[in-house]
VMD Tcl script that draws the C-alpha trace (Angstrom):
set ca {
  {7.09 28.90 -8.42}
  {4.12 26.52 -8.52}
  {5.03 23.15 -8.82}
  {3.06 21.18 -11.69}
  {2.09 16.81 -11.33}
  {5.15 15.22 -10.92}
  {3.99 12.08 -12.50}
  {6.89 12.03 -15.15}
  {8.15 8.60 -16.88}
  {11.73 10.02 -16.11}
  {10.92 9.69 -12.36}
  {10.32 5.93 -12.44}
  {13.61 5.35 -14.62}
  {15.62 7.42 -12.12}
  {13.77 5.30 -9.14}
  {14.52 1.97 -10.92}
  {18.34 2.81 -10.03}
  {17.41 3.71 -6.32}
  {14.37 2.64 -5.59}
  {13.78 5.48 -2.99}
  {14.12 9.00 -3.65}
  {16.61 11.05 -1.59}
  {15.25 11.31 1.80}
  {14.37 15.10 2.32}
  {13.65 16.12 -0.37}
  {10.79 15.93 -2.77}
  {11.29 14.05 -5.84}
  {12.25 15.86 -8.80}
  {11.32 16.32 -12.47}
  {11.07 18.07 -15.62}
  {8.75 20.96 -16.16}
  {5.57 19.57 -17.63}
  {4.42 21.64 -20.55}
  {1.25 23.07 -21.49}
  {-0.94 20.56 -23.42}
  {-4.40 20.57 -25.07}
  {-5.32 17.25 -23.94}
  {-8.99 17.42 -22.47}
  {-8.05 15.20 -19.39}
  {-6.56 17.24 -16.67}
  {-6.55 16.98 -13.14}
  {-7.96 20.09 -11.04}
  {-7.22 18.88 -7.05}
  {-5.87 21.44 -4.99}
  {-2.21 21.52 -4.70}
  {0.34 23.18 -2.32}
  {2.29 26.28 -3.18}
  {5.83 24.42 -3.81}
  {9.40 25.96 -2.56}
  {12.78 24.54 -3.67}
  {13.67 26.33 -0.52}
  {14.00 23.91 2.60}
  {10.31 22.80 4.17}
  {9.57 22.75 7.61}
  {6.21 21.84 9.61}
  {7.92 23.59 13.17}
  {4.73 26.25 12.89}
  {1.04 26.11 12.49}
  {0.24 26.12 8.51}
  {-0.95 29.92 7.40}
  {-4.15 30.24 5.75}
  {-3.86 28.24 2.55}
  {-2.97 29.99 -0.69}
  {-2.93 26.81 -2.51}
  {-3.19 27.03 -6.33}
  {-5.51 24.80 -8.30}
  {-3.30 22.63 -10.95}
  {-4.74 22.41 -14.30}
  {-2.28 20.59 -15.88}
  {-1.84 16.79 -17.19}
  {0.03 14.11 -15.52}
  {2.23 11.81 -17.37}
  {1.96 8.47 -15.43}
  {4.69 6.95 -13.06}
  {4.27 4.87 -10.04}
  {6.65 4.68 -6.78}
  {9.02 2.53 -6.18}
  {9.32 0.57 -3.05}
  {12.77 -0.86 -1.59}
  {12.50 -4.57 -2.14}
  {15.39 -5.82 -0.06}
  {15.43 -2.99 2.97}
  {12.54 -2.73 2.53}
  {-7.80 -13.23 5.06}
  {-10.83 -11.85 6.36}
  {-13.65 -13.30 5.28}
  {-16.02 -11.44 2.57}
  {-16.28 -8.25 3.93}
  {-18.62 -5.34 3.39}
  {-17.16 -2.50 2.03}
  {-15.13 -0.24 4.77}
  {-15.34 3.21 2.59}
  {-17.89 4.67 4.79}
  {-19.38 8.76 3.86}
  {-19.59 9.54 7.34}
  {-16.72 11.56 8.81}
  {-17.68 11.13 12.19}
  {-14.54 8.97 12.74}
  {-12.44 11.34 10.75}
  {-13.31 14.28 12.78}
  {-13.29 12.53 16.15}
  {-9.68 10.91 15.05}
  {-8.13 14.53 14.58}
  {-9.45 16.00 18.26}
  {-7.10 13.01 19.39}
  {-3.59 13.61 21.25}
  {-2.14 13.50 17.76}
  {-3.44 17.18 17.56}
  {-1.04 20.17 18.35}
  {2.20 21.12 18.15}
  {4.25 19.04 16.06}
  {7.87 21.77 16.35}
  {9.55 19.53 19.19}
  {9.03 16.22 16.28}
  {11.78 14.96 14.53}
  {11.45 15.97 11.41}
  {14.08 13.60 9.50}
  {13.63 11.62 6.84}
  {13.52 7.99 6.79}
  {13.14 5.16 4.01}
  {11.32 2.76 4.48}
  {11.79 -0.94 3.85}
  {10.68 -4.37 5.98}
  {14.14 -6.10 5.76}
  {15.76 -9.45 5.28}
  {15.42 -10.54 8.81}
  {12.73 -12.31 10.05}
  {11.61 -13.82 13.39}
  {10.50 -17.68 14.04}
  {7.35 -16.66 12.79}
  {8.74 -15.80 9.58}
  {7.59 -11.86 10.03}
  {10.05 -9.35 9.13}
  {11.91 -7.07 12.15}
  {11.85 -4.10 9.88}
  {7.96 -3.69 9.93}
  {8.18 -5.10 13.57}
  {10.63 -2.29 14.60}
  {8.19 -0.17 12.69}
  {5.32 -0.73 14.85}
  {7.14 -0.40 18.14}
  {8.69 2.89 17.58}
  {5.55 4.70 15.33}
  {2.42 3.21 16.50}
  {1.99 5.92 18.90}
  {1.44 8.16 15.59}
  {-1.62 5.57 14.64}
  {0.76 3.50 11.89}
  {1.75 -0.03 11.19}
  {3.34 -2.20 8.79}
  {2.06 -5.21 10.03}
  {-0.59 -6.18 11.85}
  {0.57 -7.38 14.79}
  {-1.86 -10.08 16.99}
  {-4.22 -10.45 14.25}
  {-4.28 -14.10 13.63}
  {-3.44 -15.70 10.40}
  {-4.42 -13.03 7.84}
  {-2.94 -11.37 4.85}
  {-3.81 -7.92 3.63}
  {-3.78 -7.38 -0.41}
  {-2.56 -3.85 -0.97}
  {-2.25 -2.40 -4.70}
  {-0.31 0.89 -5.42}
  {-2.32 2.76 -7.86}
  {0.02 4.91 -9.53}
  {-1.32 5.06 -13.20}
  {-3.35 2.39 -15.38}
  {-1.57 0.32 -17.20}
  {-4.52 -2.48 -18.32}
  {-4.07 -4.81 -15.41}
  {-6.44 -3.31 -12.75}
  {-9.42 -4.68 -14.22}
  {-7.96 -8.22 -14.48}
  {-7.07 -8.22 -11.05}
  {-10.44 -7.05 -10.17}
  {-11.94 -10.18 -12.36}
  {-9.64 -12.17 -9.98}
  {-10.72 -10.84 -7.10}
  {-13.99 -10.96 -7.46}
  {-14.20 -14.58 -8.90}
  {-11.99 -15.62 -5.38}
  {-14.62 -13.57 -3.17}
  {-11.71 -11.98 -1.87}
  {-11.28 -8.17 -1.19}
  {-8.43 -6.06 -1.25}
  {-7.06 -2.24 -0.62}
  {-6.15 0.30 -3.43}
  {-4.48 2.94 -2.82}
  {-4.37 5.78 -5.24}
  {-3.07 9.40 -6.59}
  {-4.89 11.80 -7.61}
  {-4.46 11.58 -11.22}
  {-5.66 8.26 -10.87}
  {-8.74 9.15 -9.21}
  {-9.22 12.06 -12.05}
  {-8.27 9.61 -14.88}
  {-9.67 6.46 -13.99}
  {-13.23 7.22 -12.22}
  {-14.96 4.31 -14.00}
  {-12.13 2.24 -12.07}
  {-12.30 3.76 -8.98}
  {-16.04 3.26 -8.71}
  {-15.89 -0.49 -9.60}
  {-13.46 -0.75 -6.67}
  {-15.84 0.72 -4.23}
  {-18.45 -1.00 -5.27}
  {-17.26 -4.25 -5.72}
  {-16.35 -3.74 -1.74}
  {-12.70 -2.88 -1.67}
  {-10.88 -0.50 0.67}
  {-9.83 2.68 -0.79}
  {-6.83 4.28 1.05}
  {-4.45 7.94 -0.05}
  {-1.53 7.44 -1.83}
  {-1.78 11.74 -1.85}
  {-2.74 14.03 -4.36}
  {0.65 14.69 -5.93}
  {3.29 11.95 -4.77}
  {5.56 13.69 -2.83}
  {8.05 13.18 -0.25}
  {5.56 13.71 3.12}
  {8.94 14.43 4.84}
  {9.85 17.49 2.88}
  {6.36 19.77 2.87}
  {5.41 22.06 5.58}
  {2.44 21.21 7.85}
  {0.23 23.19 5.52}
  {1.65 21.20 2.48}
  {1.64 17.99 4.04}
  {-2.38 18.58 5.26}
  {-2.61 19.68 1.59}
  {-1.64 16.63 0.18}
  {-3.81 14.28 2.09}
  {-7.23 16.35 2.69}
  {-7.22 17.75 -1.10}
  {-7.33 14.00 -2.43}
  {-9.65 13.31 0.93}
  {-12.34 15.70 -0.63}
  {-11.92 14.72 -3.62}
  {-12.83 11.03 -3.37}
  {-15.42 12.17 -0.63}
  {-17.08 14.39 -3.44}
  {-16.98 12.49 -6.29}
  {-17.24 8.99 -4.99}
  {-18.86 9.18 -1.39}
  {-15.70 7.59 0.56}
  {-14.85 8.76 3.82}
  {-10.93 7.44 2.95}
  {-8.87 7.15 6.49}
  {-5.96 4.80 5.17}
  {-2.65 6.56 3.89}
  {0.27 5.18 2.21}
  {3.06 7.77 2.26}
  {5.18 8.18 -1.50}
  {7.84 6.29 -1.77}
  {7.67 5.00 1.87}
  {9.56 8.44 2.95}
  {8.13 9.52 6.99}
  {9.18 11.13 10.06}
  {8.30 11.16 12.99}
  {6.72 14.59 12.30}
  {5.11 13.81 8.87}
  {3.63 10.44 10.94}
  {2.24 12.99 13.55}
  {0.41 15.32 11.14}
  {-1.11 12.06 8.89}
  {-2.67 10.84 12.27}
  {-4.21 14.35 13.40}
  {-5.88 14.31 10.30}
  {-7.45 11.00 11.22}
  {-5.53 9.12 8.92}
  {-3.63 5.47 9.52}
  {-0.50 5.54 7.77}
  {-0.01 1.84 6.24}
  {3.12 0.80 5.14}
  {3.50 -3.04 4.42}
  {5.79 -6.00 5.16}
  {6.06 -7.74 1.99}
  {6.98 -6.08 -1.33}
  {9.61 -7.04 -4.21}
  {10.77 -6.15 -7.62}
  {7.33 -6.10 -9.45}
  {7.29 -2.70 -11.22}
  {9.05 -2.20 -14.17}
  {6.62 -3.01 -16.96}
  {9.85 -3.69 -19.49}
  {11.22 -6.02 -17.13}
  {8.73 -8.20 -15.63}
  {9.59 -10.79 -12.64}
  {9.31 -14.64 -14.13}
  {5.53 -15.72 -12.97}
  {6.32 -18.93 -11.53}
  {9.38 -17.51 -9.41}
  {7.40 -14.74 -8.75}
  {4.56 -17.21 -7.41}
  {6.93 -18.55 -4.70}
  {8.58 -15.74 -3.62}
  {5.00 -14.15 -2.46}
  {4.03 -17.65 -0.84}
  {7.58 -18.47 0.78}
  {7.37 -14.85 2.61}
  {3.37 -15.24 4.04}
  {3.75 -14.40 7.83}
  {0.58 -13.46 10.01}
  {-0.50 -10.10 9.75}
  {1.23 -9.55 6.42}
  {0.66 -6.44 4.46}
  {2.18 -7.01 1.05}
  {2.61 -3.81 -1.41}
  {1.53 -5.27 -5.04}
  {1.62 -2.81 -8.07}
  {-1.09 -3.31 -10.69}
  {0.59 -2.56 -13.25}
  {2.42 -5.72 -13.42}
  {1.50 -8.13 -15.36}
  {2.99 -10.56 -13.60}
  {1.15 -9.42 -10.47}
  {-2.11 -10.13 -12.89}
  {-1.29 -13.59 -14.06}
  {-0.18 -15.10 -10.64}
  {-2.69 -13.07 -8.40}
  {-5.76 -15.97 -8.08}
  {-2.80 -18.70 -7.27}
  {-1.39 -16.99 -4.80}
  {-4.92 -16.43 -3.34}
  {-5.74 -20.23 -3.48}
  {-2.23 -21.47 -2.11}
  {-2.88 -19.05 0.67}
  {-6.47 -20.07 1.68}
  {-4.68 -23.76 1.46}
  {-2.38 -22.98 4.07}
  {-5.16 -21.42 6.46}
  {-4.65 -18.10 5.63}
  {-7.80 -15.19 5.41}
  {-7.81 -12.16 3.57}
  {-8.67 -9.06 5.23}
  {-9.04 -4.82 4.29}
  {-8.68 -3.94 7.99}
  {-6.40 -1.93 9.26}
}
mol new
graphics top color blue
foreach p $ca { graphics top sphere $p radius 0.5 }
foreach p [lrange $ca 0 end-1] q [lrange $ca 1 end] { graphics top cylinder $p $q radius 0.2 }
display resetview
């Protein structure tokens, strides 16, 4: 059967309870039914089996169906406990030079001999003297050879602002206000829906000089598709941002924070960077929004060099603390950077 948008409100009520979905498998949902609404997202999508997914073979010539069917909105949910440059010109570059010559690399090939398990990510409660956490640390050292990092190790003292963009919920534009009035830029990365929904967004982003990264076309597990699936997933968003908004993207941030070693492998011979991050907490659930001022300290107490923090901006909170956090940052010494 062909599976439809997963973005479901029941997902994000299940993920509330455990923040990450069941490692190997994608995440589940109701059917979505048919609707006359006139916005609906056509991006290629893989041919879905409930049947288990391997990537131990090259991908057959792609039979991929085109969805035509709308997406209620949802947004992941990272695991908060286990889991600045100056102004910058924009990094979304049309030129796939860098793209192409990125998947020629070693990353290309066989990927059967890969482990293909599962794994969750979150960056921990431990931290170093340098107030870094060992999860993203660990991270680096055992996945970098797969071109991915969750912190960004030896760059000096810099922070990199990354926003999940998993539906609109009347904060982006705020934050974008902030941004802007703090000369500071930042990385959004974003579904397809979103892109298909919210062009007028999207487009501000770019040209206001922010980094757009994949967040995938449909928000699956990247552990549980097959090679052809899992290329799927990134390239169909790829060419659709490349189409309609002239980015080159080469940033990906898997769903839910769900790799292996295998799923890492294929993301780089695409010549993608997977980005994960090394700050995140509880800032999701738009019923039950983190106190501001608590909130405030938790993100300052936790800057380390290199940090990558995972905001979502569809907090409000997230919104209304945002151009503090910036200042108390530049304060301490701290630049803001979009590279990766």
């Amino acid at each position: 059967m062909s599976f439809k948008l997963r973005f479901v409100s029941l997902m994000a009520a299940i993920a509330l309870a455990a923040p990450l979905t069941a490692c190997g498998k994608a995440p589940s949902a109701p059917e979505i039914g048919d609707t006359d609404a006139s916005e609906k997202i056509t991006l290629a999508t893989p041919e879905a089996s409930e049947s288990s997914r391997d990537m131990t073979s090259p991908a057959p010539e792609s039979t991929a169906p085109v969805i035509t069917t709308e997406a209620p909105e949802t947004e992941d949910i990272p695991d908060e406990t286990t889991g600045v440059d100056d102004v910058v010109e924009p990094l979304n570059r049309a030129d796939s030079e860098s793209v192409e010559v990125m998947a020629e690399a070693d990353l290309s090939g066989d990927f059967s001999d890969l482990d293909g398990e599962c794994r969750g990510y979150g960056q921990g409660v431990r931290f170093d003297e340098m107030n870094r956490p060992k999860g993203a640390l660990e991270f680096n050292e055992e996945n970098s050879r797969y071109n991915a990092e969750a912190i960004r190790e030896d760059s000096g003292k810099t922070i990199n602002l990354t926003f999940d963009q998993g539906y609109e919920n009347g904060f982006t534009g705020k934050i974008l206000d902030t941004l802007k009035e703090k000369g500071v830029k930042a990385t959004f990365f974003i579904v397809g829906d979103y892109a298909e929904r919210q062009p007028e967004l999207v487009q501000r982003m770019i040209d206001e000089g922010h980094r757009i990264g994949s967040h995938s076309v449909n928000h699956y597990s990247m552990p549980s598709l097959s090679y052809e699936e899992c290329r799927d997933e990134i390239m169909g968003l790829h060419e659709y941002i490349r189409d309609n908004f002239g980015v080159e993207m080469d940033i990906f941030r898997p769903p839910m924070g769900e790799y292996s070693e295998r799923s890492l492998a294929v993301t780089g011979s695409l010549g993608y960077k997977t980005v994960l991050w090394s700050f995140a907490y509880a800032d999701w659930d738009t019923k039950n929004q983190p106190d501001p001022a608590s909130s405030l300290e938790k993100l300052k107490e936790r800057a380390h060099d290199g940090a990558i923090y995972l905001l979502h901006s569809v907090s409000e909170t997230n919104a209304s603390i945002l151009g503090d956090f910036i200042d108390e940052m530049q304060k301490e010494g701290y630049e803001f950077s979009t590279e990766f």
